[in-house]
N, CA, C and O atoms as CSV, one atom per row, in Angstrom:
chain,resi,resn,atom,element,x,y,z
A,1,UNK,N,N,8.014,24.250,2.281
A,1,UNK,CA,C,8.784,23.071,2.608
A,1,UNK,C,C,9.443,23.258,3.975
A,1,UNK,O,O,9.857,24.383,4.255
A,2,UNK,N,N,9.589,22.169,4.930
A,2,UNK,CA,C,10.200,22.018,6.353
A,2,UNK,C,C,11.205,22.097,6.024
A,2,UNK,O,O,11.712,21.290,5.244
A,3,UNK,N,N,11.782,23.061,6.501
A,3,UNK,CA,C,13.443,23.136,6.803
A,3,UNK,C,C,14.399,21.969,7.499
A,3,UNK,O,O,14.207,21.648,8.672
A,4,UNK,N,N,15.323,21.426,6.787
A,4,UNK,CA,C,16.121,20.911,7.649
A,4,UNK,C,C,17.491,20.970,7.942
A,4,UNK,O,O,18.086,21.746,7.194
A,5,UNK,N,N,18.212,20.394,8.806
A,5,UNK,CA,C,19.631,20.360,8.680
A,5,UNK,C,C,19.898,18.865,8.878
A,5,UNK,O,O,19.309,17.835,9.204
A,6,UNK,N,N,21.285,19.368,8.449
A,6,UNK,CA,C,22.573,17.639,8.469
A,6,UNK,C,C,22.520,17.443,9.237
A,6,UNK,O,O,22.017,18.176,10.090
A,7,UNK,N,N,23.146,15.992,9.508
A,7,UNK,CA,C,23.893,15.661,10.596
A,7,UNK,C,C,24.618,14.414,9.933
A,7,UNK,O,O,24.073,13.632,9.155
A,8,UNK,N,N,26.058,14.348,10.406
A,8,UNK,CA,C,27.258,13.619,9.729
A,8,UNK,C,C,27.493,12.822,10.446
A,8,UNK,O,O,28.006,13.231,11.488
A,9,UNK,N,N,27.287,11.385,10.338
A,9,UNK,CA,C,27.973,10.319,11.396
A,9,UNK,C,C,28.760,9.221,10.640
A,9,UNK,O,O,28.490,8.675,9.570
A,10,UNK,N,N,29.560,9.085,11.285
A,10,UNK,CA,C,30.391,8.124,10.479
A,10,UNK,C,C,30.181,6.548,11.130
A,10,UNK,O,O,30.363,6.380,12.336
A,11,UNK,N,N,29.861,5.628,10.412
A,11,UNK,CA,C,29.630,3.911,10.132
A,11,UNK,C,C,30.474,3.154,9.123
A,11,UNK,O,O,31.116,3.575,8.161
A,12,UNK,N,N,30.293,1.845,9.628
A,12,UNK,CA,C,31.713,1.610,9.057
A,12,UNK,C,C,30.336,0.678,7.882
A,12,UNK,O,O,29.138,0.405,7.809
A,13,UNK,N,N,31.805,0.518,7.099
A,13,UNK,CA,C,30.332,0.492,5.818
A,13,UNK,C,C,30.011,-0.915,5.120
A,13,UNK,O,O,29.529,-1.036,3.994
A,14,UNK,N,N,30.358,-1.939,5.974
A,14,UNK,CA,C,29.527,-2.853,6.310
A,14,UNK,C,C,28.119,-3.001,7.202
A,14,UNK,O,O,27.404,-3.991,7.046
A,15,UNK,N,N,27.753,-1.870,8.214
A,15,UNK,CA,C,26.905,-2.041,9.071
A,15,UNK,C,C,25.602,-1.199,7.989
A,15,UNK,O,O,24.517,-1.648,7.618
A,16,UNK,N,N,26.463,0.612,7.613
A,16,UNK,CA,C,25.135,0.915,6.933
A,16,UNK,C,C,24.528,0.229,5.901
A,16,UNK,O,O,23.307,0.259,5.750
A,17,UNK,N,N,25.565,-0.630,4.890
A,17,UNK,CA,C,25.114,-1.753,3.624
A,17,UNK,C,C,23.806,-2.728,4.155
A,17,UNK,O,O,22.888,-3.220,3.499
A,18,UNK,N,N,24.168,-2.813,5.906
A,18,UNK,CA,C,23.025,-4.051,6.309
A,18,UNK,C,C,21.830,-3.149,7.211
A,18,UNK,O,O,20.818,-3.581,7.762
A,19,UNK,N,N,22.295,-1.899,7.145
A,19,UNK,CA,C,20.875,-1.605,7.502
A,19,UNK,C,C,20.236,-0.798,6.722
A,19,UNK,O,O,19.095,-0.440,7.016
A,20,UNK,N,N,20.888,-0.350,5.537
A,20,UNK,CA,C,19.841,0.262,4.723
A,20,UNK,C,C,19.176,-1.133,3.687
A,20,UNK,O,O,18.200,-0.955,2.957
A,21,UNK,N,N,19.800,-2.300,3.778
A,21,UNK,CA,C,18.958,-3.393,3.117
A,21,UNK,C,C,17.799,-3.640,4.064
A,21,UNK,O,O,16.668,-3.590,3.579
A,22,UNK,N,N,17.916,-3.852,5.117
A,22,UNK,CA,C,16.888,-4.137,6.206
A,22,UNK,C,C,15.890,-2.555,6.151
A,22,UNK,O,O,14.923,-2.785,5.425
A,23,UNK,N,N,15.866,-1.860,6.401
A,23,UNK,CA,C,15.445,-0.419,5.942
A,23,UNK,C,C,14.909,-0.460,4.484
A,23,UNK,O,O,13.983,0.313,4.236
A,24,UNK,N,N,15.230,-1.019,3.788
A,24,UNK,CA,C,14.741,-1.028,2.487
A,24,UNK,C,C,13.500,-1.764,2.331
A,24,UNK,O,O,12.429,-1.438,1.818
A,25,UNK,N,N,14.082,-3.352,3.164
A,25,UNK,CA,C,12.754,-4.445,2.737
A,25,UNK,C,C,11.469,-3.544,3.793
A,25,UNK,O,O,10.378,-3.965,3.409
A,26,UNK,N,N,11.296,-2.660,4.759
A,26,UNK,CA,C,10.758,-2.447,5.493
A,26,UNK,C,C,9.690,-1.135,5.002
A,26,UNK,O,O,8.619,-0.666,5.386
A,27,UNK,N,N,10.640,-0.885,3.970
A,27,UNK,CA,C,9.886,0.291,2.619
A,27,UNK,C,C,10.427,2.129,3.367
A,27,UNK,O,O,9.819,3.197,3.286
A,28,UNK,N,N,11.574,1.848,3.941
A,28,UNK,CA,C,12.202,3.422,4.507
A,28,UNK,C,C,13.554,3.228,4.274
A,28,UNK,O,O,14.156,2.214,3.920
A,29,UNK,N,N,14.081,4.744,4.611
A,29,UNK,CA,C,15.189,4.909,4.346
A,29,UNK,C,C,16.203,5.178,5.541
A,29,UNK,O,O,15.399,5.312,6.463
A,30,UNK,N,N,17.221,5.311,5.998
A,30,UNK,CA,C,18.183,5.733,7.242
A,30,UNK,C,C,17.712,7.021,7.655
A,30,UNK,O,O,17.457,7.102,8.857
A,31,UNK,N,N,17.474,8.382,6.738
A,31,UNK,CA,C,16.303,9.386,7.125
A,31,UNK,C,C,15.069,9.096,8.010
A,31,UNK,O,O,14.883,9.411,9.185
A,32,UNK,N,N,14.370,8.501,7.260
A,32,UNK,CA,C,13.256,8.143,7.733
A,32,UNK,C,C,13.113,7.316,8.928
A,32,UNK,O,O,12.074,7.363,9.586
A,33,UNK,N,N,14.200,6.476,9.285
A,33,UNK,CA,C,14.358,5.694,10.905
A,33,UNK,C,C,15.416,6.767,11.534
A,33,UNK,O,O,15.015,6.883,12.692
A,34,UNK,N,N,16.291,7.415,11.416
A,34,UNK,CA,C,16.900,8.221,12.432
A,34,UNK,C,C,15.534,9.342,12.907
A,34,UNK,O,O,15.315,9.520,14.105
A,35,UNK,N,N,14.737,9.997,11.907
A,35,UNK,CA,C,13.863,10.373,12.187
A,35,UNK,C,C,12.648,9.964,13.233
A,35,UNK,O,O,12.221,10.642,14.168
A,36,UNK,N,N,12.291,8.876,12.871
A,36,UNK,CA,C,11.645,7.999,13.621
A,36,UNK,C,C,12.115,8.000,14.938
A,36,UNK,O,O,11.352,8.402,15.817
A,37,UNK,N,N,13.156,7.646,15.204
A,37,UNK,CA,C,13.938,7.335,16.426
A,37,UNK,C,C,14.212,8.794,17.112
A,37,UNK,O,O,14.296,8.921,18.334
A,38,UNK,N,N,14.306,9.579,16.448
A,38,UNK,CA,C,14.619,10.849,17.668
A,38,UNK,C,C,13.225,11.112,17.994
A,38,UNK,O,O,12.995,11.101,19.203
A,39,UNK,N,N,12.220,11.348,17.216
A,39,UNK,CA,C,10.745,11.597,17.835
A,39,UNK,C,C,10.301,10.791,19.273
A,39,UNK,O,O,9.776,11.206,20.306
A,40,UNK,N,N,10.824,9.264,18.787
A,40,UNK,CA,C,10.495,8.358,20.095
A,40,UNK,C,C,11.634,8.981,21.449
A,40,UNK,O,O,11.197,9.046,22.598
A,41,UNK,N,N,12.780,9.312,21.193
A,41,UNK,CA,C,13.277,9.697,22.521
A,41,UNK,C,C,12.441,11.220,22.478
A,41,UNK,O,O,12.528,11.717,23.600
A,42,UNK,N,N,11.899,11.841,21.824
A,42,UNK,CA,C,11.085,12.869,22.668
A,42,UNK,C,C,10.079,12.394,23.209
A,42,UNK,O,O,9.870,12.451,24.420
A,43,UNK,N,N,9.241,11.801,22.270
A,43,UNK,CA,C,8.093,10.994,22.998
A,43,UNK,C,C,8.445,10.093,24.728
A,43,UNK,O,O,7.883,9.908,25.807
A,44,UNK,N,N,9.293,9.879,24.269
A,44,UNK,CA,C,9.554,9.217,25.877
A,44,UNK,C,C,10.657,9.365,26.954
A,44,UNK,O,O,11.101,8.625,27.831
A,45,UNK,N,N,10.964,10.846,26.453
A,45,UNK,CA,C,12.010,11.301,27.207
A,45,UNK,C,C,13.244,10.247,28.171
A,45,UNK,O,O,13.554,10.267,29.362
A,46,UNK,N,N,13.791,9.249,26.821
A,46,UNK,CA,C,14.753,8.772,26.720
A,46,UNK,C,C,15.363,7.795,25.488
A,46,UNK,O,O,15.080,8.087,24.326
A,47,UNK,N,N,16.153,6.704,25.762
A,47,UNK,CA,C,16.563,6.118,24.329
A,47,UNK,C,C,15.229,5.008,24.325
A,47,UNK,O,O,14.791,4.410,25.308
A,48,UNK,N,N,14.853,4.950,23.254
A,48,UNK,CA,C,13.195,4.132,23.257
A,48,UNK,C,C,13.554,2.647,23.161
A,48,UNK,O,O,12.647,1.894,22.805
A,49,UNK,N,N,15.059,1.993,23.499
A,49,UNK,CA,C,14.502,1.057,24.125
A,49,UNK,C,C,15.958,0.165,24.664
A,49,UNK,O,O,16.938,0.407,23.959
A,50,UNK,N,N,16.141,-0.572,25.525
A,50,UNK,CA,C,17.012,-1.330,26.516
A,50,UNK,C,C,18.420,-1.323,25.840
A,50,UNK,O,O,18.744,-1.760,24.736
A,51,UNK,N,N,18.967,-0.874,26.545
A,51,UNK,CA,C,20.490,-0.554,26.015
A,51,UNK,C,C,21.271,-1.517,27.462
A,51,UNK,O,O,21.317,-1.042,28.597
A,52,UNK,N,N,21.801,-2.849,27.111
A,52,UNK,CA,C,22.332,-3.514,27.572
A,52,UNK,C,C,23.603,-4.009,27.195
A,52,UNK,O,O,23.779,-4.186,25.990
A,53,UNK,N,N,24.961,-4.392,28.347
A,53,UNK,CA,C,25.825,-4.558,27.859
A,53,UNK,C,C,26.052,-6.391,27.731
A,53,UNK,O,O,25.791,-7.057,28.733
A,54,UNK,N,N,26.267,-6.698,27.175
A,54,UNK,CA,C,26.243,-8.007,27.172
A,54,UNK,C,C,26.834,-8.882,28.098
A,54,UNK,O,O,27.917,-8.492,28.535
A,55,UNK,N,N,26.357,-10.119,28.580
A,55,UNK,CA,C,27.040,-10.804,29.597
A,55,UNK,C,C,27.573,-12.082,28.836
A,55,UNK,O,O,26.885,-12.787,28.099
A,56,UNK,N,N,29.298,-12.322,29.216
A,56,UNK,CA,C,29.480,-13.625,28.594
A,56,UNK,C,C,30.327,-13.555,29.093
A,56,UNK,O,O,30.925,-12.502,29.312
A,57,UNK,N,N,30.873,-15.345,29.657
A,57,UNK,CA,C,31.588,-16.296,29.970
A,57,UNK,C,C,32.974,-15.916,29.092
A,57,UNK,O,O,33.078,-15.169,28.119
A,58,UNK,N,N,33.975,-16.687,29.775
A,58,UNK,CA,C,35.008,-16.202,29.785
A,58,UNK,C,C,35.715,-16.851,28.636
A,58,UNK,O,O,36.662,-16.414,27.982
A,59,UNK,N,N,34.696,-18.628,28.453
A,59,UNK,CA,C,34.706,-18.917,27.274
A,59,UNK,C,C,34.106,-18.665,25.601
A,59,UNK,O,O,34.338,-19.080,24.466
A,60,UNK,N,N,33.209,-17.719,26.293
A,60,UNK,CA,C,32.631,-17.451,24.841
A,60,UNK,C,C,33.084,-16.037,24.143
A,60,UNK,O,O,32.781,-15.666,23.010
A,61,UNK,N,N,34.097,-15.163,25.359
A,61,UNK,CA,C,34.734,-14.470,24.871
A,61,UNK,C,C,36.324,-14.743,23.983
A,61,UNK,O,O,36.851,-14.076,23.093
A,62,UNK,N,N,36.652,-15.687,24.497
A,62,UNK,CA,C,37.566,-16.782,24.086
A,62,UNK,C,C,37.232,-17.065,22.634
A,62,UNK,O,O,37.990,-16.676,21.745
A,63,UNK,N,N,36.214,-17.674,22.394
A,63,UNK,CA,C,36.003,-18.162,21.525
A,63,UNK,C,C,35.111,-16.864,20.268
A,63,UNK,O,O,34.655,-17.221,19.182
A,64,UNK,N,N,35.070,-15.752,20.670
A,64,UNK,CA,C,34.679,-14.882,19.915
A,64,UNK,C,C,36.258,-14.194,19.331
A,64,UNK,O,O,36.555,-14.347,18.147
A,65,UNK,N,N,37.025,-13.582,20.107
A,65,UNK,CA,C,38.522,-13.361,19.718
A,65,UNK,C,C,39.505,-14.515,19.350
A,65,UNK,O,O,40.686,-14.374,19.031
A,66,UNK,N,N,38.793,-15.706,19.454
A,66,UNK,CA,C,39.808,-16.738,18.414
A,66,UNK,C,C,39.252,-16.515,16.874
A,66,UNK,O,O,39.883,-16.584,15.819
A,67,UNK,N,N,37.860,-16.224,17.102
A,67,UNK,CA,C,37.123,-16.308,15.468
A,67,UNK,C,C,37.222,-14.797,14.728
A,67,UNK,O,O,37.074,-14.438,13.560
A,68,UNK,N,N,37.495,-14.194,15.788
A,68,UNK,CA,C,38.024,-12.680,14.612
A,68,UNK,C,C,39.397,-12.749,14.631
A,68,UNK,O,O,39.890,-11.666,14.317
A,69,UNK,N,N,40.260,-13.661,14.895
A,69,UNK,CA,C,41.845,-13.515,14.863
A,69,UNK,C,C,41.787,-14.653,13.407
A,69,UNK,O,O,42.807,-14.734,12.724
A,70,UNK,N,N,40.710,-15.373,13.072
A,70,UNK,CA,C,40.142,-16.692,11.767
A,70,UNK,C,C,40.944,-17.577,12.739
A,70,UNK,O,O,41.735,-18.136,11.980
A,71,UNK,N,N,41.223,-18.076,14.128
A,71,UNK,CA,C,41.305,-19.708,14.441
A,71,UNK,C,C,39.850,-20.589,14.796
A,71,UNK,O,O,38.933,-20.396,15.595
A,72,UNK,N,N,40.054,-21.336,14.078
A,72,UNK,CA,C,39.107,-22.461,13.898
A,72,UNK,C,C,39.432,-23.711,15.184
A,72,UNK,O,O,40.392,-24.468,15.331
A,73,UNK,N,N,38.410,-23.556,15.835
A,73,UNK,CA,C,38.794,-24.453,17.367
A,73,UNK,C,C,37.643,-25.725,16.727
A,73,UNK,O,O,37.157,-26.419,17.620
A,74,UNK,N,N,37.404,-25.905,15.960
A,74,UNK,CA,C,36.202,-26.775,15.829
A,74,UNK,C,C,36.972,-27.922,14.845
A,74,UNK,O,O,37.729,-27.513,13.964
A,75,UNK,N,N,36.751,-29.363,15.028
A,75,UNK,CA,C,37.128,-30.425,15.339
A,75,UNK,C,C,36.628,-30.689,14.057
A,75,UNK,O,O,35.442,-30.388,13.927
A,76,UNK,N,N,37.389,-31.343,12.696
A,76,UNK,CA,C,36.670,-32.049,11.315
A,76,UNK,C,C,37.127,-33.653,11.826
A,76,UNK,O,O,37.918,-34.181,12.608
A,77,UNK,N,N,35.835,-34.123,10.607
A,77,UNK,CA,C,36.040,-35.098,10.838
A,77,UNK,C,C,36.242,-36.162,9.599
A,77,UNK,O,O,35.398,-35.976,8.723
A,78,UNK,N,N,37.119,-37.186,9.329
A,78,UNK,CA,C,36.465,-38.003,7.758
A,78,UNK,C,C,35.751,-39.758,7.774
A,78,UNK,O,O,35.361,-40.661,7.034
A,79,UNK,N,N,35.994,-39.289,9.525
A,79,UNK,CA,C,35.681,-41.232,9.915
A,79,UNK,C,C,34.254,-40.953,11.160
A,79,UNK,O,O,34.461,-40.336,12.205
A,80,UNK,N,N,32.998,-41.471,10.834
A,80,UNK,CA,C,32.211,-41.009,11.353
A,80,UNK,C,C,32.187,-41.666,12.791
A,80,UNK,O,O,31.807,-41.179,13.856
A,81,UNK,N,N,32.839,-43.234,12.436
A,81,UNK,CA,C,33.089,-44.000,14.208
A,81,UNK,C,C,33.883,-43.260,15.071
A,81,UNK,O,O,33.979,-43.589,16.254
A,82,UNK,N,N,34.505,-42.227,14.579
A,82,UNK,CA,C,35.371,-41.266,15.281
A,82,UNK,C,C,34.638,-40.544,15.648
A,82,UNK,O,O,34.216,-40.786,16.778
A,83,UNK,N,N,34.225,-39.618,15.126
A,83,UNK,CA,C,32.840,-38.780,15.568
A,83,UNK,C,C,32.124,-38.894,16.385
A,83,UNK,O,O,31.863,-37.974,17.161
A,84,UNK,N,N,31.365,-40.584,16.472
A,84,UNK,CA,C,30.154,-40.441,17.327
A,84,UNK,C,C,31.217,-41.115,18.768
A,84,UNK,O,O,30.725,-40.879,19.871
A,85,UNK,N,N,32.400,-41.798,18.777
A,85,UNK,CA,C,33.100,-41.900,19.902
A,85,UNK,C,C,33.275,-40.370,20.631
A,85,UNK,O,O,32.880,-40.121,21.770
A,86,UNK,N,N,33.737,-39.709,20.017
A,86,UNK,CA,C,34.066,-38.159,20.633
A,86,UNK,C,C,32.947,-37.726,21.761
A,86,UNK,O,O,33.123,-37.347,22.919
A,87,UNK,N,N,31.332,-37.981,20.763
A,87,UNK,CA,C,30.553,-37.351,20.663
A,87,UNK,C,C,30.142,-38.073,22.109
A,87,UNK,O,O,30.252,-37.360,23.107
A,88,UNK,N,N,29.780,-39.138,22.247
A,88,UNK,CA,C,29.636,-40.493,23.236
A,88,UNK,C,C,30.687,-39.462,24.596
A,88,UNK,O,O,29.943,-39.003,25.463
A,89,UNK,N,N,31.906,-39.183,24.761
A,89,UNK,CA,C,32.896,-39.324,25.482
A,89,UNK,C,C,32.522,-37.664,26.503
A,89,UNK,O,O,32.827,-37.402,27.667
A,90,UNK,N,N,31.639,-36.674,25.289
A,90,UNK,CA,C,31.233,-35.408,25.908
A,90,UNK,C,C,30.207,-35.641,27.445
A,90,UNK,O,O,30.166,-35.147,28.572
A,91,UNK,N,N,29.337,-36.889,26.523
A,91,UNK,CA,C,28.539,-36.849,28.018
A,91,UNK,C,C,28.687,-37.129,29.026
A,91,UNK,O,O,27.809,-36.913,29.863
C-alpha cells in the first residue's frame, strides 16, 4: 500500500458541505480532487488554472455589503400601474 500523509486545512463549513455535494454528484471525494489538483500543478508547473481578482463597480460593491448586512434596496410592489410607471420612468 502507498504511503501517505495528512494535511489539515481549515473551511468554513458551509463551503466544504457544497463541495463535497458537487464532488459527490461527480462520483469523488475532497481526497480524490485535492489529489487531482496537486498532480496538475506538477504537471504544469503552476496553479492549473486563472486566479483572478474580481473587478466591480463601486455600486455593486455597495450593493453586495448592503445584502450581507440583510438590507433589502429592492422596491415591492401591490399596485402594478405603479410598477410599470417606475419601470417606464428608468428609461
Amino acid at each position: 500500500m502507498t504511503r501517505t500523509d495528512n494535511i489539515n486545512i481549515r473551511v468554513e463549513p458551509k463551503l466544504k458541505k457544497e463541495v463535497e455535494e458537487t464532488l459527490n454528484d461527480l462520483g469523488m471525494n475532497i481526497t480524490d480532487a485535492v489529489t487531482i489538483f496537486f498532480k496538475q500543478i506538477i504537471m504544469t508547473e503552476s496553479i492549473p488554472f486563472m486566479i483572478k481578482k474580481p473587478r466591480l463597480n463601486a455600486e455593486t460593491i455597495k450593493v453586495i455589503e448592503d445584502a450581507e448586512k440583510g438590507i433589502n434596496l429592492s422596491k415591492g410592489y401591490t399596485d402594478l400601474d405603479e410598477m410599470w410607471k417606475d419601470l417606464e420612468e428608468e428609461d
